[in-house]
Every structure is written in structure tokens, then in C-alpha cells.
N, CA, C and O of each residue as an XYZ file, in Angstrom:
452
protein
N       8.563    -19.325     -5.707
C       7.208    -18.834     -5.925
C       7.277    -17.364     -6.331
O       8.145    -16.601     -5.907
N       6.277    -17.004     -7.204
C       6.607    -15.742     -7.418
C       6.037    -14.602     -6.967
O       4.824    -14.810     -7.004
N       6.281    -13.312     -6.488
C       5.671    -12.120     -5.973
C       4.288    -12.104     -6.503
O       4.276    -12.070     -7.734
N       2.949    -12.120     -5.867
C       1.938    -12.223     -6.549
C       1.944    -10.023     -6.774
O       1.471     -9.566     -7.814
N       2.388     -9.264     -5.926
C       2.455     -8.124     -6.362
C       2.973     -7.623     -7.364
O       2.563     -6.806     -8.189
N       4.161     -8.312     -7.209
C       4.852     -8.222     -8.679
C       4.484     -8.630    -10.082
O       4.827     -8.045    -11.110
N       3.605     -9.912     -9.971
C       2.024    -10.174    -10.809
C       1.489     -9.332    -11.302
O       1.467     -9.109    -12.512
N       0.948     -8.698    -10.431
C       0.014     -7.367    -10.606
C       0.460     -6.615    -11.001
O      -0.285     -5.911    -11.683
N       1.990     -6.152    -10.906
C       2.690     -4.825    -11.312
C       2.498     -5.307    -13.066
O       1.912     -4.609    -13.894
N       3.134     -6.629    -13.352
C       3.196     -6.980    -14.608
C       2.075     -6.946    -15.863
O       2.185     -6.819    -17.082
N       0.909     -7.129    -14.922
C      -0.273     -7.404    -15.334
C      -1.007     -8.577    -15.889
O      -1.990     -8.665    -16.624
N       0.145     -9.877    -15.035
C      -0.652    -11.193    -14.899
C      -1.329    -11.300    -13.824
O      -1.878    -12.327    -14.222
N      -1.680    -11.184    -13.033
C      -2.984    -11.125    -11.864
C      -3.778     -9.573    -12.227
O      -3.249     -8.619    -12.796
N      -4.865     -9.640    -11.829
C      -5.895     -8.774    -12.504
C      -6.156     -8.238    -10.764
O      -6.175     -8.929     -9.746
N      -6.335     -6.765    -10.930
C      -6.651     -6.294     -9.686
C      -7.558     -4.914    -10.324
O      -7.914     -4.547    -11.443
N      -7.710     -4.340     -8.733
C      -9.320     -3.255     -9.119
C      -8.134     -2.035     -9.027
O      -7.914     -1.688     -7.867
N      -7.341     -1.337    -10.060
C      -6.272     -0.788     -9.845
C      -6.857      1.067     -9.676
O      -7.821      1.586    -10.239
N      -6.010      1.615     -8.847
C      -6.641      2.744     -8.451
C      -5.621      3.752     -8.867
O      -5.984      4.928     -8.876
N      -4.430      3.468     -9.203
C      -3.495      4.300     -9.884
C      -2.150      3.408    -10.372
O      -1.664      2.433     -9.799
N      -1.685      4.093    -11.682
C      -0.044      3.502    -12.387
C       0.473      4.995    -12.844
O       0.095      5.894    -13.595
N       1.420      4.760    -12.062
C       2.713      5.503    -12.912
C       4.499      4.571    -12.947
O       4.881      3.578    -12.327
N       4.820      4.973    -13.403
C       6.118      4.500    -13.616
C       6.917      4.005    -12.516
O       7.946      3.357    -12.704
N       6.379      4.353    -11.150
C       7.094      4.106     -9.934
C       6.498      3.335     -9.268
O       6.999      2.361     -8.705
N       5.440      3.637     -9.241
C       4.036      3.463     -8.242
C       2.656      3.058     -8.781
O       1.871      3.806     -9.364
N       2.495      1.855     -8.517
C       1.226      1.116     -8.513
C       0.102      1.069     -6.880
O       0.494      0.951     -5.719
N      -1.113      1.189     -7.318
C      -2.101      1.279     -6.210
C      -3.336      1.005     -6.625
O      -3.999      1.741     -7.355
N      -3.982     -0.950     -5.800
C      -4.721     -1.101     -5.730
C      -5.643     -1.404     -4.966
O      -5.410     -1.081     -3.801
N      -6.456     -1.819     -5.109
C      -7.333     -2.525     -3.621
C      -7.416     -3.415     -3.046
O      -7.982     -4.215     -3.792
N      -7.148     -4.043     -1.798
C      -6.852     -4.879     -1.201
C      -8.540     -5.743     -1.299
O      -9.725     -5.433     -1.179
N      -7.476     -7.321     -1.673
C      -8.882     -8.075     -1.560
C      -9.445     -8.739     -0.674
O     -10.251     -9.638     -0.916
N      -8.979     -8.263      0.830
C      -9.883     -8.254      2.192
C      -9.734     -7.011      2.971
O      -8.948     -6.715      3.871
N     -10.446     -6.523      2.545
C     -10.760     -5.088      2.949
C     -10.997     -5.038      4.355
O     -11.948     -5.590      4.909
N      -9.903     -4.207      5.055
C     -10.220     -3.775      6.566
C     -10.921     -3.009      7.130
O     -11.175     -3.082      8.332
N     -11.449     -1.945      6.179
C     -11.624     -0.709      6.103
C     -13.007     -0.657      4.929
O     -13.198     -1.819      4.572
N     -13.987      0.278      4.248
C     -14.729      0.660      3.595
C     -13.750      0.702      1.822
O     -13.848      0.207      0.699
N     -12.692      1.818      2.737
C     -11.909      1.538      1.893
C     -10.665      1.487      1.906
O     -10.248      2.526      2.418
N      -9.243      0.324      1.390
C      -8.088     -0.263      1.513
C      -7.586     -0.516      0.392
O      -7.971     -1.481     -0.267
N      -6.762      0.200      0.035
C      -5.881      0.456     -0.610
C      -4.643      0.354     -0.251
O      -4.242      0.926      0.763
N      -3.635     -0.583     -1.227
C      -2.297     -0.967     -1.522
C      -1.570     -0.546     -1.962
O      -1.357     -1.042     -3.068
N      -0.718      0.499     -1.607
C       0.091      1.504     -2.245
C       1.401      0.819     -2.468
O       2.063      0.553     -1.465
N       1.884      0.485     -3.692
C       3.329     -0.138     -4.027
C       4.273     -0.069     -5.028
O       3.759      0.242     -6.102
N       5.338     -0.226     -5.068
C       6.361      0.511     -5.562
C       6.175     -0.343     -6.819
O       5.448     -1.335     -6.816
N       6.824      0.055     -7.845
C       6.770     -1.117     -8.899
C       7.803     -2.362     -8.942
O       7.515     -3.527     -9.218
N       9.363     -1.723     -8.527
C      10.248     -2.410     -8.113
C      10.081     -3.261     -6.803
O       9.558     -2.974     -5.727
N      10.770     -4.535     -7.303
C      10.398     -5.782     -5.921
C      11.120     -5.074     -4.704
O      12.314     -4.999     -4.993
N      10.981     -4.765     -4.004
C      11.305     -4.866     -2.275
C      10.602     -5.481     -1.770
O       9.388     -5.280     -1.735
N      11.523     -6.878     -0.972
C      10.936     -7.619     -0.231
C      10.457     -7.152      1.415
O       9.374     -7.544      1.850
N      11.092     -6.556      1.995
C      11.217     -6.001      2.921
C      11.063     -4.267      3.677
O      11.851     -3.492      3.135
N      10.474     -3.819      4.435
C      11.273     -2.546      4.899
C      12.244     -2.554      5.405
O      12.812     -1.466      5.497
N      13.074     -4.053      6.117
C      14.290     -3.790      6.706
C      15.299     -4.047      4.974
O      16.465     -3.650      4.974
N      14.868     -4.540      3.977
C      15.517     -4.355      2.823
C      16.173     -2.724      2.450
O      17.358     -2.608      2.136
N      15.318     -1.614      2.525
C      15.200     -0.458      2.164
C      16.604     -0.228      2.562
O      17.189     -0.843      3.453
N      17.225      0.959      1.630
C      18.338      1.640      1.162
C      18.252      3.057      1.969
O      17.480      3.292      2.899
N      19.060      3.805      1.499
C      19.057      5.573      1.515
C      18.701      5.707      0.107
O      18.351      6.823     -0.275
N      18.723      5.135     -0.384
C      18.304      5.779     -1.980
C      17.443      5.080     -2.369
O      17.321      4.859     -3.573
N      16.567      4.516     -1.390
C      14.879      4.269     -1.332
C      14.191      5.296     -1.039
O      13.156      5.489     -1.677
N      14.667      6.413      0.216
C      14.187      7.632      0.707
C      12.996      8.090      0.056
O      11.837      8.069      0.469
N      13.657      8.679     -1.469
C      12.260      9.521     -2.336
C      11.096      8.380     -2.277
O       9.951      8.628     -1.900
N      11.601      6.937     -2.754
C      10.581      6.614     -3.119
C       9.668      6.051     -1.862
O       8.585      5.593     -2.225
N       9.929      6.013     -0.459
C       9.559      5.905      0.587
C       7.926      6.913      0.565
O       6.725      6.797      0.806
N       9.014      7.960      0.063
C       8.562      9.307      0.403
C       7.464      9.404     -0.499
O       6.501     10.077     -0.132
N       7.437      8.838     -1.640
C       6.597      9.015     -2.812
C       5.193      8.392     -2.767
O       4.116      8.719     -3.265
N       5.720      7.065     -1.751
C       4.272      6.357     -1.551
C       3.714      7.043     -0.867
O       2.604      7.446     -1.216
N       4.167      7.359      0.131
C       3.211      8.183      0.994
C       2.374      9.396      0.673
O       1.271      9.547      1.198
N       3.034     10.526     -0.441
C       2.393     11.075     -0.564
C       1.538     10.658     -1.979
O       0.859     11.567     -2.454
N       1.526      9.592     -2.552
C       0.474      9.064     -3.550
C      -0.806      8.675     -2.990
O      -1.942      8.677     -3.464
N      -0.184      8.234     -1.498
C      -1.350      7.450     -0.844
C      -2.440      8.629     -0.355
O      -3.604      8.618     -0.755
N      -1.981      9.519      0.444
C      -2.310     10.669      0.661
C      -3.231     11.808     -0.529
O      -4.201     12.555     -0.403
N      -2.378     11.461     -1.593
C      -3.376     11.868     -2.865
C      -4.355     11.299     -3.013
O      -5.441     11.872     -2.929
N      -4.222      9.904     -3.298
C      -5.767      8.796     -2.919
C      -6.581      9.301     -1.959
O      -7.732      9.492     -2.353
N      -6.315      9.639     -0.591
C      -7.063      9.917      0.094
C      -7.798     11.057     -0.447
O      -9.009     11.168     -0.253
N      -7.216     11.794     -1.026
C      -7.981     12.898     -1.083
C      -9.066     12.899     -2.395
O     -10.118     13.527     -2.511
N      -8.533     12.136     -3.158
C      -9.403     11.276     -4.227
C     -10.692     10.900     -3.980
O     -11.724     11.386     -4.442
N     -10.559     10.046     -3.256
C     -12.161      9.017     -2.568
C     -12.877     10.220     -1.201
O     -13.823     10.059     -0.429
N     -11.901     11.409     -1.393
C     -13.048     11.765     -0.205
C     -12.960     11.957      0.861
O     -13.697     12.830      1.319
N     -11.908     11.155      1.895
C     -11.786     11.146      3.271
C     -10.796     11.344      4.120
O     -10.620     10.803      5.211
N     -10.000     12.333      3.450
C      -8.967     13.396      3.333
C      -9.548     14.380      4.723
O      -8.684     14.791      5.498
N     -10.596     14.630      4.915
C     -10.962     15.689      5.638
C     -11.228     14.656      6.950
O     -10.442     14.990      7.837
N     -11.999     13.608      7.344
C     -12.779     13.270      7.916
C     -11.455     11.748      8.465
O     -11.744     10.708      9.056
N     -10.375     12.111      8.081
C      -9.063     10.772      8.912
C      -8.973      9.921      7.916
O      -9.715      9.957      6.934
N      -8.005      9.045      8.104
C      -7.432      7.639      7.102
C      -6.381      7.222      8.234
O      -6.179      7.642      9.374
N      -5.951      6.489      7.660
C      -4.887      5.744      8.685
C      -3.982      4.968      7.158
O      -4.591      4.586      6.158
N      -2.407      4.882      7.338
C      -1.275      4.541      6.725
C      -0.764      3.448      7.316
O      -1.073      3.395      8.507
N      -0.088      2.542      6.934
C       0.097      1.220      7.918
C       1.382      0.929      6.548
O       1.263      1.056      5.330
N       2.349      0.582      7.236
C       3.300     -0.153      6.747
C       3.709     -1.961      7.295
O       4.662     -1.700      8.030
N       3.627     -2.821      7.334
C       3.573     -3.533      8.308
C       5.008     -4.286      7.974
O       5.517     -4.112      6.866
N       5.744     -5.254      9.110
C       6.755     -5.898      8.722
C       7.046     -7.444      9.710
O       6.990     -7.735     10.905
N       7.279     -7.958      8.797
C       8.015     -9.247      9.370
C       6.314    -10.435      9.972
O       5.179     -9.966     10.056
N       6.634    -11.713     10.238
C       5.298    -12.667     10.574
C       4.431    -11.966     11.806
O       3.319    -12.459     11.997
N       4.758    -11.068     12.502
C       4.008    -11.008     13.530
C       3.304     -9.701     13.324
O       2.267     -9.441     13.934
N       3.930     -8.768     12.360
C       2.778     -7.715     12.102
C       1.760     -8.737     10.720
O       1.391     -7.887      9.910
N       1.383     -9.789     10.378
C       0.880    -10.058      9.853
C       1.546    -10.350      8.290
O       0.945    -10.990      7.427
N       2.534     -9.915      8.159
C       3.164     -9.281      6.463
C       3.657    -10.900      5.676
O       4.623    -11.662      5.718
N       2.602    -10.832      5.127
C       2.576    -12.376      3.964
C       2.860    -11.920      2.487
O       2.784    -12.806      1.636
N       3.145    -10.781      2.118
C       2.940    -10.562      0.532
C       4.702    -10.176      0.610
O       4.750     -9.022      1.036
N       5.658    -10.521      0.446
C       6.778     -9.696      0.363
C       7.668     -9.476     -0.314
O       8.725     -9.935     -0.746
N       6.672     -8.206     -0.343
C       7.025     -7.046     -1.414
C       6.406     -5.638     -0.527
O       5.248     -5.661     -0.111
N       7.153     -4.636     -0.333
C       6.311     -3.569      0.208
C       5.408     -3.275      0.095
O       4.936     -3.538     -1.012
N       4.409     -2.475      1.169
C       3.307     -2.236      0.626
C       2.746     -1.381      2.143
O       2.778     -1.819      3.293
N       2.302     -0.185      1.706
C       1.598      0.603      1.919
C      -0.115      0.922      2.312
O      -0.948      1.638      1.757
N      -0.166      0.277      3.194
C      -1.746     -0.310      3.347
C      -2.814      1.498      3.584
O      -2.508      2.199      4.549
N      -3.612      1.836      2.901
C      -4.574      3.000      3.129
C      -5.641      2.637      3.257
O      -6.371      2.084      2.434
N      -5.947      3.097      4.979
C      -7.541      2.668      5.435
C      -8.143      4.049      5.463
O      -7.486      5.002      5.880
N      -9.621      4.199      4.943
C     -10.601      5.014      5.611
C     -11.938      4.612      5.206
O     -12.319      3.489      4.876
N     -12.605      5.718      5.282
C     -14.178      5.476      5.115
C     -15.193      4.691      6.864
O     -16.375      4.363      6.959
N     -14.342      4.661      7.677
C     -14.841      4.810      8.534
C     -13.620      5.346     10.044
O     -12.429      5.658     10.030
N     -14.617      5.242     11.163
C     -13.737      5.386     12.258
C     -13.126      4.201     12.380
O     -13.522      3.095     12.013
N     -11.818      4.606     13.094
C     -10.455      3.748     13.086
C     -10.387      3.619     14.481
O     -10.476      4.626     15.184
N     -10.248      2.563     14.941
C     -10.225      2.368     16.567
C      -8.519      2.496     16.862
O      -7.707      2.153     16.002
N      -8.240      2.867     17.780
C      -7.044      2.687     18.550
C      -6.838      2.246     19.751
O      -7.519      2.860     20.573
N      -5.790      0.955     20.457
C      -4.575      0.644     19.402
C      -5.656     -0.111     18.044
O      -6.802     -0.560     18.067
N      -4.509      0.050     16.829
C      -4.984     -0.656     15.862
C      -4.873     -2.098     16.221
O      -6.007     -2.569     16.308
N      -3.922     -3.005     16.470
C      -4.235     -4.424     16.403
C      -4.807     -5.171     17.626
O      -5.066     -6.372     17.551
């Protein structure tokens, strides 16, 4: 079966896309947890975070601060967001391919799950 993210990277599945660059794709998740949820992802397939390298590092590093740029994009940069990486069946993780989940637009309860 094939990566439906990797779909999207290609541009056979159609998504509400919120940024492309050469590394890094980011769109919107289509069950929104949050006001607003956003999918921050690499362009290259990684199935896993226990997949990840040392010479994944930058690009570890890259989502995060893209995602973080988003935030500050839509607005809610000042007022909290929350970053979520999730892994393996019991944090929920069905798409696999990494991915970078960005919640805000409202208050975030804690614990999260």
C-alpha cells in the first residue's frame, strides 16, 4: 500500500497545503484536534522516529523550526501551540511516515491524551 503522505508530497492526493520547500511539506490535518492542526513533514519517506539516523538531526531540527514559523504565521505564536511527534500503535501513529503534528488556536489541556 502506498504512503498516502508520500501521495501528497507527490501531488496525487490533494491537501489544504500550508507550506513546500524542497525538504519540507506542511499541511492540514483532516481531523482536526485543535482550531488549528497542522502536519509538518519531511518530503523524504521516514517510516518511523525509531527509523531516524544522526544525519536526520538537521532535518529533525528543520521541522520543528518550520512548524514554529507556522505558528507564528496563523497568529498563535504569542498565546501557546503544542508540537506532538507521535510513535508506534499506541500513541495512535497510523500514517507511517513522520510527521509533526501543530496544535493551537485554543487552550490545550494537560496531560494531553
Amino acid at each position: 500500500m502506498p504512503c498516502l503522505f508520500c501521495e501528497i508530497v507527490a501531488g496525487r492526493v490533494p491537501a489544504r497545503m500550508v507550506h513546500a520547500d524542497d525538504r519540507i511539506v506542511a499541511f492540514h490535518d483532516i481531523r482536526p484536534q485543535a482550531p488549528t492542526h497542522v502536519l509538518v513533514i519531511p518530503r523524504r519517506h521516514i517510516a518511523s522516529l525509531l527509523d531516524l539516523t544522526p544525519e536526520d538531526d538537521g532535518l529533525t531540527g528543520a521541522l520543528v523550526r518550520k512548524a514554529r514559523d507556522i505558528a507564528r504565521e496563523m497568529g498563535f505564536d504569542e498565546s501557546g501551540f503544542r508540537l506532538v511527534f507521535n510513535c508506534g500503535d499506541d500513541a495512535g501513529y497510523s500514517v507511517y511516515h513522520i510527521h509533526l503534528h501543530l496544535l493551537g488556536g485554543r487552550q490545550l489541556g494537560w496531560p494531553p491524551g
